[in-house]
GUZADREN-588858 format. One line per 4 residues: for each residue x, z, y of N, C-alpha, C, O. Coordinates in Angstrom, 3 decimals. Atoms other than C-alpha are relative to their C-alpha. Layout:
BEGIN
X/Z/Y/X/Z/Y/X/Z/Y/X/Z/Y  ...
***
This chain:
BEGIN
1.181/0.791/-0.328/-37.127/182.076/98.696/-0.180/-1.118/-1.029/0.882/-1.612/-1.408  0.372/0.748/1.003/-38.608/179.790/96.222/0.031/-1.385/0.462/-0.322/-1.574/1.625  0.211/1.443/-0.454/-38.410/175.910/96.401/-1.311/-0.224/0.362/-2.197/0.608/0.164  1.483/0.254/-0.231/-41.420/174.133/97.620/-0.123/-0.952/-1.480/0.775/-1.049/-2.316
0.226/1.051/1.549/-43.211/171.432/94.519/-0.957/-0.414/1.065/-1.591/0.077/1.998  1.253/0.713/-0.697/-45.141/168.728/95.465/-1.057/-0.366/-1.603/-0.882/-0.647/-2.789  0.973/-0.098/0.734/-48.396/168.727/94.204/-0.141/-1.621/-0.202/-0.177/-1.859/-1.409  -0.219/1.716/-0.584/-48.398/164.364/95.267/1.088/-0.433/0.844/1.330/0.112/1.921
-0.601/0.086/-1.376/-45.879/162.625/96.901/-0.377/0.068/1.501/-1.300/-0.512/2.073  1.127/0.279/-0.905/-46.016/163.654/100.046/-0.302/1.397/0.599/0.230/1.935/1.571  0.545/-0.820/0.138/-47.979/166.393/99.584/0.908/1.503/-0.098/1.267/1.708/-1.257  -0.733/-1.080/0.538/-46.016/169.770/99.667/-0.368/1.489/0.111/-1.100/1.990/0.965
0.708/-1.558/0.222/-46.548/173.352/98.687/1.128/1.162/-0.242/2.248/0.974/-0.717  -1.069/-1.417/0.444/-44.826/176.993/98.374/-0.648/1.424/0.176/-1.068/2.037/1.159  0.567/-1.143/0.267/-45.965/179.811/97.085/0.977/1.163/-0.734/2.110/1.128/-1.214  -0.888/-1.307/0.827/-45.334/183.545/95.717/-0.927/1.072/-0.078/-1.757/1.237/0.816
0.587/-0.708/0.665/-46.780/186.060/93.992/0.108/1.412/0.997/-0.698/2.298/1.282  -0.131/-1.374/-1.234/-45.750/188.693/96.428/1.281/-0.155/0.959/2.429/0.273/0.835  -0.736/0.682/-1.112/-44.327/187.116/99.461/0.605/0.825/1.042/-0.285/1.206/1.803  -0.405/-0.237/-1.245/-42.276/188.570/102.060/0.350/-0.286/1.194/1.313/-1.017/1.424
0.503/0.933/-1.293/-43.248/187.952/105.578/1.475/0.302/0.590/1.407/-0.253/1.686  -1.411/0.466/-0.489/-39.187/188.296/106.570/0.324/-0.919/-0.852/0.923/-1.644/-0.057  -0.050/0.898/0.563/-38.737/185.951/104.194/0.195/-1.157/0.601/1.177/-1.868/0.386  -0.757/1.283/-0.764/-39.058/183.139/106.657/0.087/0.075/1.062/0.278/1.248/1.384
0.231/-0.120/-0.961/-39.248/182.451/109.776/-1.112/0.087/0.765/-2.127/-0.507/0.400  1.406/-0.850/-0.511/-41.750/184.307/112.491/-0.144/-0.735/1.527/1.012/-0.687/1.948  -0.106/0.000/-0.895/-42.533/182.986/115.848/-0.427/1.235/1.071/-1.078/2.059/0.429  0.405/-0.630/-0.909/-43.219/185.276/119.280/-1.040/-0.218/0.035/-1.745/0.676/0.503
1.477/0.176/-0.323/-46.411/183.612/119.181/-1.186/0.668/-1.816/-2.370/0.995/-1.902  0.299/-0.441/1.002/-46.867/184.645/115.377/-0.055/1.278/0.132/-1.036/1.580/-0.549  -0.520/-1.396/0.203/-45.881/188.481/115.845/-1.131/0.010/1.447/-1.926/0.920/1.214  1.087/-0.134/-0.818/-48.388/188.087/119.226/-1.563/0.302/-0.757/-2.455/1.144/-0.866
1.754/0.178/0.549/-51.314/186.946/117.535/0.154/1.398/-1.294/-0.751/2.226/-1.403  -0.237/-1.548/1.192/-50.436/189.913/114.710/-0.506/0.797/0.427/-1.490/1.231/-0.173  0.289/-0.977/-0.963/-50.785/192.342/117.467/-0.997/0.434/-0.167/-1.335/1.468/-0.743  1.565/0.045/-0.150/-54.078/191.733/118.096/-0.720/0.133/-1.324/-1.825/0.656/-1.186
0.942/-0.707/1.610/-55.522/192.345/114.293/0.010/0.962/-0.036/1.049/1.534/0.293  0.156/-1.092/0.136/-56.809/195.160/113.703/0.111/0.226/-1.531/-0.405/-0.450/-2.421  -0.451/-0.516/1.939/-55.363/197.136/110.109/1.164/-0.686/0.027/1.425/-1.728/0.629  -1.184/0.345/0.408/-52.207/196.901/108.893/-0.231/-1.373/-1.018/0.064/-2.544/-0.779
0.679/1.199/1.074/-53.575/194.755/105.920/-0.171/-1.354/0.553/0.364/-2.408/0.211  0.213/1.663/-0.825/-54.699/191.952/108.096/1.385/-0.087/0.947/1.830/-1.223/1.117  -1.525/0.319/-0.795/-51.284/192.339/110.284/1.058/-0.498/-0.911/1.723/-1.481/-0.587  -0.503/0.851/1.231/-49.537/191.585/107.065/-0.283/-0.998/-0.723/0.642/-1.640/-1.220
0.774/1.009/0.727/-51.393/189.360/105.478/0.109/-1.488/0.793/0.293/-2.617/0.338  -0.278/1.298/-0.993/-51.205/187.079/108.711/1.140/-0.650/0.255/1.260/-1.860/0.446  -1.419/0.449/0.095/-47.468/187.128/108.870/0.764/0.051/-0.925/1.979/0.175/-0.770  -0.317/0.112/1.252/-47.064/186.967/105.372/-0.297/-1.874/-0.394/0.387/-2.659/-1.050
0.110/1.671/0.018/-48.828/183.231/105.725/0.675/-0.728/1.466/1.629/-1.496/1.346  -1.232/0.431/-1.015/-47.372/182.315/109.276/1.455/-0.264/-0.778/1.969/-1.364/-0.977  -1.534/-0.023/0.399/-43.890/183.304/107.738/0.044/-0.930/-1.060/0.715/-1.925/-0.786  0.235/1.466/1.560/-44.610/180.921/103.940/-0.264/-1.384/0.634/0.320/-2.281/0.026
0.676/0.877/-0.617/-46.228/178.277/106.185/1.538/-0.629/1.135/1.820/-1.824/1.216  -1.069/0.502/-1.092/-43.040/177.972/108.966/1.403/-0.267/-1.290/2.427/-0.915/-1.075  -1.472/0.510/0.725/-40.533/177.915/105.626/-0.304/-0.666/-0.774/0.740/-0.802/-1.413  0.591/1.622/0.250/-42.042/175.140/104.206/0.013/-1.117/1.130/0.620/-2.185/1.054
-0.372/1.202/-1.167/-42.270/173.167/107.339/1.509/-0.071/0.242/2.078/-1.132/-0.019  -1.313/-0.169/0.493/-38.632/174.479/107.645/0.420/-0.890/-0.799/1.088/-1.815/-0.338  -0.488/1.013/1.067/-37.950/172.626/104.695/0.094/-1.197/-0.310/1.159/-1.754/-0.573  0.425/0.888/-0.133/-39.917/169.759/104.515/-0.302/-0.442/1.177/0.128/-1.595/1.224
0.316/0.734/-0.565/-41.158/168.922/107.475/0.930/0.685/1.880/0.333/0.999/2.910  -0.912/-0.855/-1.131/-38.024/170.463/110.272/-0.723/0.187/1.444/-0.662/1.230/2.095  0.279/0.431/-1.435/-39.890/168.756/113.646/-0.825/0.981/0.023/-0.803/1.660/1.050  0.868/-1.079/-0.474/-42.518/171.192/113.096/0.161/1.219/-0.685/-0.729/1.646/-1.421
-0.158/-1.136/0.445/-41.151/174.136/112.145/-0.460/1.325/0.619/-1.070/2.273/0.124  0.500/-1.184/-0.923/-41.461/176.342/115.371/-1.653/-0.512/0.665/-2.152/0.106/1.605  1.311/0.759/-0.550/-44.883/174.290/116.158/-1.067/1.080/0.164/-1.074/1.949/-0.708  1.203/-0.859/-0.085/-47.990/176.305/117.315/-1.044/-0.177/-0.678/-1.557/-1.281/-0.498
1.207/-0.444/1.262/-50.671/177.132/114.774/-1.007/0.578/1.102/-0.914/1.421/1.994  1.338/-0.426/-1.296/-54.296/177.056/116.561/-0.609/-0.236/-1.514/-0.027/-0.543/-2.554  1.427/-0.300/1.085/-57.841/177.402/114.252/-1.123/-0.513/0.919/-1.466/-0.363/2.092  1.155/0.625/-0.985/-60.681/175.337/114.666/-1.188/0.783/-0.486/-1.225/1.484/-1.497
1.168/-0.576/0.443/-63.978/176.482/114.578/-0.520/0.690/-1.349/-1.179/1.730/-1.394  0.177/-0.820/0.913/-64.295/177.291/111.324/0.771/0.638/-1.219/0.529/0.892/-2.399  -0.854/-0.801/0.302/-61.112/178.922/111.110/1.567/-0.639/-1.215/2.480/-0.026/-1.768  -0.906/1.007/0.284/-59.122/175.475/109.669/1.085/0.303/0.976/0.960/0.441/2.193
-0.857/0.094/-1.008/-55.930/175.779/110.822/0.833/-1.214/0.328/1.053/-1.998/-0.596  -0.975/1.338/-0.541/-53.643/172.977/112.859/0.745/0.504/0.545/0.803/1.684/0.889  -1.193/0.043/-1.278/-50.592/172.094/114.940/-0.618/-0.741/1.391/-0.578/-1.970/1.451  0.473/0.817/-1.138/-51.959/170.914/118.006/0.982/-0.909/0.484/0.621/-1.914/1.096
-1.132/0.995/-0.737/-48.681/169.244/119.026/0.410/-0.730/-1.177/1.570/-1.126/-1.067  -0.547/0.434/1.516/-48.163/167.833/115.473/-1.675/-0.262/-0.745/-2.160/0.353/-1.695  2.020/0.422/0.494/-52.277/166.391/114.784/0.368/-0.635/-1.611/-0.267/-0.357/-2.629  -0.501/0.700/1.014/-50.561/164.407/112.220/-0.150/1.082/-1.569/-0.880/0.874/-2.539
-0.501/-0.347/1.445/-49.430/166.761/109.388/-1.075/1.207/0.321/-1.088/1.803/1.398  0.811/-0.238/0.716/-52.162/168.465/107.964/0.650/1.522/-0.480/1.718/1.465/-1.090  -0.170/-0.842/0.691/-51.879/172.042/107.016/-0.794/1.036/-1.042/-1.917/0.598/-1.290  1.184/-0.890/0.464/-53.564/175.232/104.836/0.692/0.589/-0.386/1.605/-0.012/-0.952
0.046/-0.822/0.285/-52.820/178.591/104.186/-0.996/0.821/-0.697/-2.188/0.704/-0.412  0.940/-1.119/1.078/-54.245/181.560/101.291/1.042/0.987/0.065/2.259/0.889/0.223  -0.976/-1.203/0.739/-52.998/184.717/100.458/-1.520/0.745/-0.573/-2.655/0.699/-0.101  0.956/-1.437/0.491/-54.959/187.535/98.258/0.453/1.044/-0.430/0.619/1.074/-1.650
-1.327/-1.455/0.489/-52.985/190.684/97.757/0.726/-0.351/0.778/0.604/-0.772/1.929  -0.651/0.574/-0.605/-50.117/190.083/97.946/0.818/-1.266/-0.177/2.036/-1.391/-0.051  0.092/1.801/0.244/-50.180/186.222/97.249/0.095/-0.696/1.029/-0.771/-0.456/1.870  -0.154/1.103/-1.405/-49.223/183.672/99.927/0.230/-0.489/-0.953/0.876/-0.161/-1.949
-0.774/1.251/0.653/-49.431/180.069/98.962/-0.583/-0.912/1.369/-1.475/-0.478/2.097  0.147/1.047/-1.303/-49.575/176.948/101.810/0.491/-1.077/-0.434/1.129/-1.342/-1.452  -0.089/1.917/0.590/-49.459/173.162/101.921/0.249/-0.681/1.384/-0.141/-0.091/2.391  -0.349/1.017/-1.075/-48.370/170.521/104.464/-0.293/-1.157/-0.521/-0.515/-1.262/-1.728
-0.338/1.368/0.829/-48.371/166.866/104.025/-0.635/-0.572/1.560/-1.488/-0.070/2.291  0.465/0.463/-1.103/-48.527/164.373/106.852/-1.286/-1.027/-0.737/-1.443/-1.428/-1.890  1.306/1.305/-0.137/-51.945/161.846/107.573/-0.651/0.356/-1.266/-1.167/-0.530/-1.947  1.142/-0.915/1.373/-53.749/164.008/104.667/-0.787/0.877/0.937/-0.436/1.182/2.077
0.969/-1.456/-0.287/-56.510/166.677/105.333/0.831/0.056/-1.523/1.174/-0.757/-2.381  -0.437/-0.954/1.053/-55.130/169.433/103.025/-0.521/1.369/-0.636/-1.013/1.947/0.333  0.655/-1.734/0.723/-56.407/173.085/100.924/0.561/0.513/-0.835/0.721/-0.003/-1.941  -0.564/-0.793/0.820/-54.978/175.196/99.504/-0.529/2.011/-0.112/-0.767/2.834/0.771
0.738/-0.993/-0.122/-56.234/178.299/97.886/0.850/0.815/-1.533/1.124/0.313/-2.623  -0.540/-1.040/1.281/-54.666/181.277/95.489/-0.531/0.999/-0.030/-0.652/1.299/1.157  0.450/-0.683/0.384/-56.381/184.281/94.063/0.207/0.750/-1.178/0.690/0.386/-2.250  -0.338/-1.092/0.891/-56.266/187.206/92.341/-0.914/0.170/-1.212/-1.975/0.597/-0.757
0.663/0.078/0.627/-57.934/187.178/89.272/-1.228/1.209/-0.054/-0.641/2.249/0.243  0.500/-1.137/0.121/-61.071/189.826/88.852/-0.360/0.952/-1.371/-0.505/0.357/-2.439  0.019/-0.084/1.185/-61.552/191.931/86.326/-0.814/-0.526/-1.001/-0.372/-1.087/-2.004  1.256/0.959/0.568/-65.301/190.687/85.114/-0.221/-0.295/1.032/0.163/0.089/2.137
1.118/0.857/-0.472/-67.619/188.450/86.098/-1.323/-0.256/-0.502/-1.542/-0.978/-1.475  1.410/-0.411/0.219/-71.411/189.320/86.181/-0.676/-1.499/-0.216/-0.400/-2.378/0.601  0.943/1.032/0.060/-73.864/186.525/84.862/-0.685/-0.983/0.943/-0.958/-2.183/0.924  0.868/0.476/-1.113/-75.607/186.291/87.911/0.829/-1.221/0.908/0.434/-2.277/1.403
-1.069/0.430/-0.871/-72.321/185.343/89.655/-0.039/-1.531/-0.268/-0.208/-2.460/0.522  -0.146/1.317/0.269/-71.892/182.507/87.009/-1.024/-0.957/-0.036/-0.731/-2.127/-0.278  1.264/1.100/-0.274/-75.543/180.842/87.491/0.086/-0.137/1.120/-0.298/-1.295/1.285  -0.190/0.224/-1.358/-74.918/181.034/91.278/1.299/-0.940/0.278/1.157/-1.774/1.172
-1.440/0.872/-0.217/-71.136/179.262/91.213/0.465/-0.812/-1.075/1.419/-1.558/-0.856  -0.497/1.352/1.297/-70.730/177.129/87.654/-1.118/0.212/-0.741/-1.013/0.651/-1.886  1.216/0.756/1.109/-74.455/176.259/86.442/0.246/-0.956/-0.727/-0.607/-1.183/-1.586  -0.300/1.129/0.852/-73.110/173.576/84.894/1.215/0.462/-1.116/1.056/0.161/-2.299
-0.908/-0.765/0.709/-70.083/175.354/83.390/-0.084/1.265/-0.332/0.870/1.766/-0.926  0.339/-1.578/0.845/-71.852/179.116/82.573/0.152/-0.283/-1.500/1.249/-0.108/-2.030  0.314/0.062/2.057/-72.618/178.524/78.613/1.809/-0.061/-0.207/2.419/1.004/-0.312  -1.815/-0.028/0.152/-68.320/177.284/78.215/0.438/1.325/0.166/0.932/2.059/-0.690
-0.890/-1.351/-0.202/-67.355/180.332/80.460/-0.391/1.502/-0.920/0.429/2.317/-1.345  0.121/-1.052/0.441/-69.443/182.938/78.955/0.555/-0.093/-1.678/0.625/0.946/-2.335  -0.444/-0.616/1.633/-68.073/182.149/75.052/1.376/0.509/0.333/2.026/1.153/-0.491  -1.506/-0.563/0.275/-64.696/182.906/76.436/-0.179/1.521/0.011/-1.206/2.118/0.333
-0.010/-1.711/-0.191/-63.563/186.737/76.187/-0.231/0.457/1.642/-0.127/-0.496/2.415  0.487/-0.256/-1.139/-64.505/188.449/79.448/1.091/-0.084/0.729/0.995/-0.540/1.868  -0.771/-0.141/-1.004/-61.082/189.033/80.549/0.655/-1.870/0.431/1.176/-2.352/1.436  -0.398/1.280/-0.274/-60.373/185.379/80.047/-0.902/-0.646/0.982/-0.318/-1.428/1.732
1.021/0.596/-0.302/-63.419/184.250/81.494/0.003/0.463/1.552/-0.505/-0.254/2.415  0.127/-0.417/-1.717/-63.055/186.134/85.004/1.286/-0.870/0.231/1.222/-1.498/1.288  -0.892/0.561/-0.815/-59.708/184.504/85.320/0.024/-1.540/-0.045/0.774/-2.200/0.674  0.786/1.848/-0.033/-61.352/180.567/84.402/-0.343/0.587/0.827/0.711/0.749/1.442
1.199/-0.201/-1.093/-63.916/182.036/87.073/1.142/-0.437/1.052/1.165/-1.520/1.638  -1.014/0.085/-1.328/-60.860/182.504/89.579/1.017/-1.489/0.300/1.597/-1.816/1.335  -0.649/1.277/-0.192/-59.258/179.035/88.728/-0.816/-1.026/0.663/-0.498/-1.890/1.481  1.115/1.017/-0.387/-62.512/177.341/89.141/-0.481/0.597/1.967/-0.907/0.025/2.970
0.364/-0.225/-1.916/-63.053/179.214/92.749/0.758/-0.586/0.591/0.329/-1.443/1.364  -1.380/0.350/-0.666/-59.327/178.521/93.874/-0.580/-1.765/0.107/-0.755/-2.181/1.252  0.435/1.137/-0.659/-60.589/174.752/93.600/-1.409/-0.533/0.897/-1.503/-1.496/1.658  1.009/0.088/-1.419/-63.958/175.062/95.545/0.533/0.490/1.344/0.063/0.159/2.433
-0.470/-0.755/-1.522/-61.803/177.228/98.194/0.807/-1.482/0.280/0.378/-2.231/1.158  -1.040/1.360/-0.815/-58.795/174.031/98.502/-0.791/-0.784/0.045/-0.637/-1.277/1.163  0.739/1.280/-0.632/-61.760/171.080/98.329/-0.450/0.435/1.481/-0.113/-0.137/2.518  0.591/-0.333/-1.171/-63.777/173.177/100.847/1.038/0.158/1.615/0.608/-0.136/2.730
-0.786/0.067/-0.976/-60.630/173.771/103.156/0.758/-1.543/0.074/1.482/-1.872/1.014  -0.730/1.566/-0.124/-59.344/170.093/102.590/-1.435/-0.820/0.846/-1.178/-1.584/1.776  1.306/0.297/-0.382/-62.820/169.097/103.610/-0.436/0.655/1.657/-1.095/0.200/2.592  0.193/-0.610/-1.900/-63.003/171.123/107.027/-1.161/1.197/0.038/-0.923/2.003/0.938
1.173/-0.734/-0.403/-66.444/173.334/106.759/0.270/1.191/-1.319/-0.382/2.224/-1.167  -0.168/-0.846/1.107/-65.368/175.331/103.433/-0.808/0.213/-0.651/-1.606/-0.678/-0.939  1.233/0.281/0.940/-67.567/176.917/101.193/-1.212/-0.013/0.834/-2.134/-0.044/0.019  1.278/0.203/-0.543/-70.564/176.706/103.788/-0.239/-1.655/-0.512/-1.316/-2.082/-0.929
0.576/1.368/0.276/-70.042/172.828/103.146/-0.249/-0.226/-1.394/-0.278/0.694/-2.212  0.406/0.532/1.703/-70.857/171.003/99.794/1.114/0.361/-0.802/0.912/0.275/-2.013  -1.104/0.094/1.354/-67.692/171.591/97.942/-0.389/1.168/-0.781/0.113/1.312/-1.896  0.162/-1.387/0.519/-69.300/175.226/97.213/-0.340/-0.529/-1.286/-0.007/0.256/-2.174
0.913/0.635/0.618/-71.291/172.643/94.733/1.299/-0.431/-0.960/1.226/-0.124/-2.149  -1.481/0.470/1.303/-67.579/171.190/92.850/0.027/0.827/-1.183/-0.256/1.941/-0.742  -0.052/-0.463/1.412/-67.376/172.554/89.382/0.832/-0.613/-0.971/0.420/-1.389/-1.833  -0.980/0.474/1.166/-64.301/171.852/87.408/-0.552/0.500/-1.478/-1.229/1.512/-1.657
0.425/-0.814/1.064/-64.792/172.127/83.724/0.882/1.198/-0.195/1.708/1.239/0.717  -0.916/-0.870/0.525/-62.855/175.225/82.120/1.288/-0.654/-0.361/1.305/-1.781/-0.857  -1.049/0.838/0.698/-59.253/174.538/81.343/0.855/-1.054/0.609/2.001/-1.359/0.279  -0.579/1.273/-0.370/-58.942/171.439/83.755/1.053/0.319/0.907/1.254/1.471/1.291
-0.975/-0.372/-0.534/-56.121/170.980/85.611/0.111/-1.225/1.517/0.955/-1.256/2.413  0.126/1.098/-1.672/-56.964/168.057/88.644/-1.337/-0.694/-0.584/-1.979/-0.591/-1.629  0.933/1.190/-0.365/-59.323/165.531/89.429/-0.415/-0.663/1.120/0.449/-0.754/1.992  0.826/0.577/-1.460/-61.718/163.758/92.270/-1.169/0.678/0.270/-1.922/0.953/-0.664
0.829/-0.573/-0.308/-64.037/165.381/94.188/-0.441/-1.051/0.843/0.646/-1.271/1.378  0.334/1.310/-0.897/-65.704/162.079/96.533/1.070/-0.269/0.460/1.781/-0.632/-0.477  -1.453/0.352/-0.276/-62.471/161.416/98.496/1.192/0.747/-0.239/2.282/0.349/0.172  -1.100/-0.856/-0.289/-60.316/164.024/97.937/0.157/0.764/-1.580/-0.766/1.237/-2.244
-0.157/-0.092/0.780/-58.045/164.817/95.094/0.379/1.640/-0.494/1.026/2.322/0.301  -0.483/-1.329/-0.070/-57.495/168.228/93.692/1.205/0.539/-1.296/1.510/-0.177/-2.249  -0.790/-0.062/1.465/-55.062/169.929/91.122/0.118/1.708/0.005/0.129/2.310/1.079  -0.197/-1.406/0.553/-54.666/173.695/89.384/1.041/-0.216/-0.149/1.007/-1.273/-0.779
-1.846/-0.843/-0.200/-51.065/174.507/89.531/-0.477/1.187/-1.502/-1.047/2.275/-1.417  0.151/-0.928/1.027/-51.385/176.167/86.201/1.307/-0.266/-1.207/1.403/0.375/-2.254  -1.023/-0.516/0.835/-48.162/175.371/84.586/1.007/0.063/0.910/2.019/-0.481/0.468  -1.039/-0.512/-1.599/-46.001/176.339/88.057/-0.389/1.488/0.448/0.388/2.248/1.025
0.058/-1.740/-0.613/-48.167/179.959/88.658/-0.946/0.387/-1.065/-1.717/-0.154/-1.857  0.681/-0.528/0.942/-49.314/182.270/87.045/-1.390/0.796/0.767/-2.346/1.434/0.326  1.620/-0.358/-0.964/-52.068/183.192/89.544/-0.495/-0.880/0.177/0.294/-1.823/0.121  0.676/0.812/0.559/-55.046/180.969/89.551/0.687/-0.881/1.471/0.941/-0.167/2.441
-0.047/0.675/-1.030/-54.111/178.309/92.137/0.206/-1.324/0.222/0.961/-1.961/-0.512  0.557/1.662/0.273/-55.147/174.719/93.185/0.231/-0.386/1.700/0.205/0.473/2.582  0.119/0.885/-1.010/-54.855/172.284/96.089/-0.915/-1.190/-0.126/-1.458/-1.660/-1.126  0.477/1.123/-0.268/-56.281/169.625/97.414/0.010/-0.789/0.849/0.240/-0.284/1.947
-0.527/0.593/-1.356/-55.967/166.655/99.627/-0.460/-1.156/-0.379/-0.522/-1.654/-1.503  0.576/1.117/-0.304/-57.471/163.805/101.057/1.018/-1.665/-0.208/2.234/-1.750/-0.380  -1.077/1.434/-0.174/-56.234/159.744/101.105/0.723/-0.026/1.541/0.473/0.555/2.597  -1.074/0.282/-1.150/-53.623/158.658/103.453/-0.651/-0.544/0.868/-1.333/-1.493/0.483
0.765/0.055/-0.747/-55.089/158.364/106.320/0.187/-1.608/0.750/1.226/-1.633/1.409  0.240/1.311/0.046/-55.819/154.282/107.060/1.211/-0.472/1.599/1.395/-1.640/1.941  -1.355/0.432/-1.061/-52.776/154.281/110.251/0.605/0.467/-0.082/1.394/0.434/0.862  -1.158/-0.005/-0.118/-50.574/155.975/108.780/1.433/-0.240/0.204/1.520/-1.456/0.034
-1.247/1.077/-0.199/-47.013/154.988/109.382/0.628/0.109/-1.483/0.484/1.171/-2.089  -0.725/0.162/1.195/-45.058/154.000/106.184/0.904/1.319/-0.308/0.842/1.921/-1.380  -1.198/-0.426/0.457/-41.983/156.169/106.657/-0.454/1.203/-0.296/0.231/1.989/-0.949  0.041/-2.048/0.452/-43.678/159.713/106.347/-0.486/0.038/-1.389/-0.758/1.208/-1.658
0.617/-0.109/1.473/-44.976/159.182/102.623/1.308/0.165/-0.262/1.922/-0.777/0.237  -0.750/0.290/1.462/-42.195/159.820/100.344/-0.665/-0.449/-0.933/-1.831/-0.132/-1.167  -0.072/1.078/1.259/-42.012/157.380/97.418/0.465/0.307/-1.178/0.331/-0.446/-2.143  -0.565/-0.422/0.888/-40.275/159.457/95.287/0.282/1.441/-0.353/1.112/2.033/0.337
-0.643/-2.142/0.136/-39.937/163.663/93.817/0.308/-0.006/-1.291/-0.174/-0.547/-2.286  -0.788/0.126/0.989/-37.775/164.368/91.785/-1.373/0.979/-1.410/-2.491/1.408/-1.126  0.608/-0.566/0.937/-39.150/165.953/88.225/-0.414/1.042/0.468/-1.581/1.277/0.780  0.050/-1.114/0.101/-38.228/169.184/88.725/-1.105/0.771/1.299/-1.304/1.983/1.384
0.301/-0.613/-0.989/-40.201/169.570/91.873/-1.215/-0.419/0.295/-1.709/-0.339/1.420  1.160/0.270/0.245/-43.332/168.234/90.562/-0.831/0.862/-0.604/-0.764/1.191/-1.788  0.555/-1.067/0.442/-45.765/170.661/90.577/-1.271/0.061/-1.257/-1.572/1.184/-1.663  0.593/0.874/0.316/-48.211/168.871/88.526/-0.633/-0.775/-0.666/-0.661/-1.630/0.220
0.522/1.377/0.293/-49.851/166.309/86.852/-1.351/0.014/-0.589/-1.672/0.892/-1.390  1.381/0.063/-0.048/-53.600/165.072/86.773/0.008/-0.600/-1.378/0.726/-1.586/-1.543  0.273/0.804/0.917/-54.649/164.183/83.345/-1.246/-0.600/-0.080/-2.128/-0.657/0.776  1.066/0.908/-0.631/-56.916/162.043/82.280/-1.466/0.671/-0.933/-2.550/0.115/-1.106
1.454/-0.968/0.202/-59.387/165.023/80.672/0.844/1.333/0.285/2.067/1.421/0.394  -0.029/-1.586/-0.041/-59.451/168.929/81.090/0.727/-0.016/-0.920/0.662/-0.938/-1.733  -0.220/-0.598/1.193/-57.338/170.836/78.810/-0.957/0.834/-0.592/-1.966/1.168/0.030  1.195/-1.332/1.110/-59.301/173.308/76.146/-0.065/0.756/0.758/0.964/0.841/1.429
0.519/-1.081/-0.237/-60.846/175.972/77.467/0.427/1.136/-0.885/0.150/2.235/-0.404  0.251/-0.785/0.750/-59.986/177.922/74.506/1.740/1.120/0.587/2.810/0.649/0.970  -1.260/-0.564/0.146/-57.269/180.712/74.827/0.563/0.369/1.408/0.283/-0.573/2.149  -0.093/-0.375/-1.286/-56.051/182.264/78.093/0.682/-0.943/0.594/1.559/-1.475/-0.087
-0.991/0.998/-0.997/-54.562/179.879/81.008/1.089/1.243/-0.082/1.164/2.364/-0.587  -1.177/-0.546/-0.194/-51.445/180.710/81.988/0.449/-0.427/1.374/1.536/-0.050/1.813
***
C-alpha cells in the first residue's frame, strides 16, 4: 500500500494507479451498499474507493476509520458521525485516488487520459486556453485536456454542486501545477503521478480547533508545491 502525501498541511491524499479494493480495509456496510450496484464494474469501482478512502483514514485520521460514508444530494460524500473531516473520492479505470483533511471542504479527482480531443470539446471546456492546447501534439494535448478537467472535477467537488456549479468555468493554464480558484486552493500532483491528478480544498474553517491542523510534513511526504506561475506547456507532463 502506498504512503499517503499531503497535498497542504493537513490536507491528506492516497492514490494508485490500479488499486486493490483488498488492499484496505472494507466495512459490512461497504460490501452492503456494493450489493446493491448493478455490474461488476460499478461493484468494483465502489469498493475499490471505500477500501483507498478507509486506509487513509486508517492512517491519518484512526477515529474515523470504520465511520459511515453517506452522499448528499449531489452525490458529495460525508461521515455523518465525523461532520468535521471533510472527504472525496475518484477512480477511472482502474485509478482510485481520495483526500481527507479535517474543517476543509475537499476534491479530489484522477483520470485517465483520452486519446484525442475534438475542437469542439476545447471551445466548450478551455476558451480561454484552446489556441495553447491546440499547438501542442494531439497526444500531448488530450492529456493537458485531462489535467485541466481533473482540476474543474476537485474545485467542483471541493465546492459541493460539481461541474453543474461554476467551477465547470476554472481554467488552469497548460502546464500549471496549483493555484486559487475564489476560496479554494487547488494543486496537479504532477510530479507524485503519472495520471493527470489534482485536489483541492477550501480555508480552515473559522472554529476550527487548533490541534487538528498539523504544523508540520515532512519533505518526503509533500506531495506538492504551488508556484508562483504555471510551468511551460511545452513537452509532455509527466
Amino acid at each position: 500500500m502506498a504512503p499517503s502525501l499531503a497535498a497542504a498541511p493537513g490536507v491528506w491524499i492516497l492514490f494508485s494507479a490500479a488499486w486493490n479494493p483488498a488492499a484496505g480495509p472494507l466495512t459490512a456496510r461497504d460490501r452492503a451498499r456494493a450489493d446493491r450496484l448493478t455490474g461488476p464494474a460499478r461493484r468494483t469501482a465502489h469498493l475499490a474507493g471505500r477500501s483507498a478512502l478507509r486506509a487513509l483514514l486508517t492512517e491519518r485520521f484512526p477515529e474515523a476509520a470504520a465511520a459511515d460514508i453517506a452522499y448528499g444530494p449531489t452525490g458529495r460524500p460525508h461521515l455523518p458521525d465525523r461532520p468535521r473531516l471533510g472527504v472525496s473520492v475518484s477512480h477511472s479505470g482502474t485509478a482510485v485516488a481520495v483526500c481527507a483533511a479535517y474543517d476543509r471542504e475537499v476534491g479530489i479527482d484522477v483520470q485517465q487520459p483520452p486519446r484525442e480531443i475534438a475542437d469542439p470539446l476545447l471551445r466548450w471546456c478551455a476558451p480561454r486556453g484552446r489556441g495553447a492546447l491546440l499547438a501542442l501534439p494531439a497526444q500531448v494535448r488530450a492529456r493537458e485536456f485531462a489535467w485541466l478537467w481533473t482540476v474543474k472535477e476537485a474545485l467542483g467537488k471541493a465546492a459541493g454542486p460539481g461541474l453543474a456549479g461554476p467551477a465547470f468555468h476554472a481554467e488552469p493554464a497548460p502546464g500549471a501545477t496549483g493555484g486559487t480558484w475564489g476560496r479554494y486552493t487547488w494543486a496537479s500532483l504532477r510530479a507524485s503521478s503519472r495520471l493527470p491528478l489534482s485536489c483541492a480544498y477550501g480555508p480552515i474553517a473559522t472554529d476550527a480547533p487548533d490541534h487538528r491542523i498539523a504544523t508540520h510534513v515532512p519533505d518526503d511526504r509533500i506531495a506538492t508545491h504551488v508556484p508562483d506561475r504555471p510551468n511551460s506547456p511545452k513537452g509532455q507532463p509527466t
